[in-house]
C-alpha positions, 0 to 999 in steps of 0.5 A, a space after each residue: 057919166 060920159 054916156 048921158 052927158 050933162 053938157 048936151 043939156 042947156 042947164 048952167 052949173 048952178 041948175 045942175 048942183 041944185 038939181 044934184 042936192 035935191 037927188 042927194 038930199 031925197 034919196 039919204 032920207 030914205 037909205 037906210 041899207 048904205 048906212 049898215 052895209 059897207 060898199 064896194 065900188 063904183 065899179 062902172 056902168 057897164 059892169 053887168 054882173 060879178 062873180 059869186 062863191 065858188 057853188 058844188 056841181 053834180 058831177 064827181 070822178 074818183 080814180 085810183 083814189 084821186 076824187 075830181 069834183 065840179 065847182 062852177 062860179 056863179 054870176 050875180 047880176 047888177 041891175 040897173 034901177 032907174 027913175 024919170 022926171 021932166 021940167 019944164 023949159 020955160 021953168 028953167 028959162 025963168 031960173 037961168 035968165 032971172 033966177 026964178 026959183 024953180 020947183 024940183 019936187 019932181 027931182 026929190 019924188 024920182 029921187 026917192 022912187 029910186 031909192 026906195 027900190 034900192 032899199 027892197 032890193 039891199 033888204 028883200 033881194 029880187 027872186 026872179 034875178 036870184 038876188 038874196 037880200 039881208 032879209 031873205 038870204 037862206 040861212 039867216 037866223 030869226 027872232 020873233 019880236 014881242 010888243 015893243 010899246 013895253 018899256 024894256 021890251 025892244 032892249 030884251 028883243 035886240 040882246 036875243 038877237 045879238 045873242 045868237 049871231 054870238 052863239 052862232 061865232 059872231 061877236 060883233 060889232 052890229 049895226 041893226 036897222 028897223 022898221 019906222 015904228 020899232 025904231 021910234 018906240 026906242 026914243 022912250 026914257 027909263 022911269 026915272 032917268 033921261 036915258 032912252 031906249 035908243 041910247 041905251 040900244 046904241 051901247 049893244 049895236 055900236 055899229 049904228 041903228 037906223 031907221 029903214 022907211 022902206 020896211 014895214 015891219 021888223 027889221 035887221 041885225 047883222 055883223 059888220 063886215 064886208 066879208 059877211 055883207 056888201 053892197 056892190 055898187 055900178 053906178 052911182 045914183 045920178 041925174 042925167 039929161 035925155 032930151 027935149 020933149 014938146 015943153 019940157 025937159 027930159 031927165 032919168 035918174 039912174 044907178 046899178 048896184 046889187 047886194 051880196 050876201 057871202 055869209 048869210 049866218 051873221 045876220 039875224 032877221 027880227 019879226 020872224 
């Protein structure tokens, strides 16, 4: 990304790709919507907003039998989500002159600032941009969730849910995404076998169940499909250099992205 370059910062190539895997490494840990949602992109920094379906508009003429309506596209905007970290110059003198290892907690706790804001914006959406997330799109189905610490339960509790996006004209296949401790109780066997809840979940939702650390509760299942849900990606995240700043290092890690929710009835919202 040519408008913060890297090359103004006095870091080797070796610094930067410790520095890049470390922003990899802590952001994966916690996206969980990237890896239910298909992207599109990158489409550029600098692409603000994209288009939406078509919308009715109050107006309507008829003439001689002829009827003229209003349609307007709407914009849906791409917000840039960003984080901050500083290291220090004589930390970073100490791993380019003598190879020091140099501590990038600072890195992975940006990085992860970071990601988790993507995931309640892919998850929640935003209100006040009028961004719809899987879980709060208007016209999502919901099924209630019973105490998944009953063996059996969460198989009963996600086959409710594929059941109706079938009903509903979605055959499949799911992905679904839960909540730290939804996810963790399918790691239960069966009595008498080795199978667990989580092997045998995988046999109904073989679009991939993941884990969302950023959800507290509940979860999602939805149908795969660009052309029912996406993430429409900017920027990818990334860490670029600022400046010096007394004895330190300034770096921001940056990305812009939205989720768009074309068809919000392949999706059913677990927890209602």
């Amino acid at each position: 990304m040519r408008y913060l370059p890297r090359e103004d910062a006095p870091l080797s190539d070796r610094l930067w790709e410790m520095i890049d895997r470390t922003v990899i490494g802590a952001a994966t840990s916690q996206l969980a919507g990237r890896r239910v949602l298909e992207i599109s992109g990158p489409l550029g920094l600098g692409v603000r907003a994209v288009g939406k379906l078509e919308q009715p508009a109050e107006g309507e003429v008829t003439f001689h039998g002829a009827t003229a309506t209003l349609t307007s596209a709407q914009a849906l905007p791409l917000p840039m989500l960003r984080s901050e970290f500083s290291l220090s110059i004589r930390d970073v003198a100490a791993a380019e002159e003598t190879g020091n290892p140099i501590d990038l907690a600072q890195v992975a706790l940006a990085a992860i600032a970071t990601a988790r804001l993507e995931e309640a914006l892919v998850f929640h959406g935003n209100q006040a941009l009028g961004i719809d997330g899987v879980m709060t799109a208007p016209g999502a189905a919901r099924t209630p969730l019973d105490d998944w610490s009953r063996l059996g339960q969460p198989l009963a509790d996600l086959i409710a849910a594929t059941s109706s996006l079938g009903a509903a004209g979605f055959p499949g296949p799911y992905a679904a995404a839960l909540a730290p401790g939804r996810y963790d109780a399918l790691y239960r066997v069966y009595e008498g076998s080795n199978l667990t809840q989580l092997e045998h979940a995988r046999q109904i939702i073989t679009g991939g169940i993941v884990k969302a650390p950023a959800l507290a509760s509940g979860g999602v299942v939805l149908a795969v499909g660009r052309q029912f849900a996406q993430i429409l990606l900017g920027q990818d995240m990334t860490a670029q250099f600022v400046g010096p700043r007394g004895t330190d290092y300034d770096f921001v890690i940056v990305e812009s992205l939205v989720p768009r929710v074309s068809v919000p009835q392949a999706i059913c919202v677990l927890g209602a």
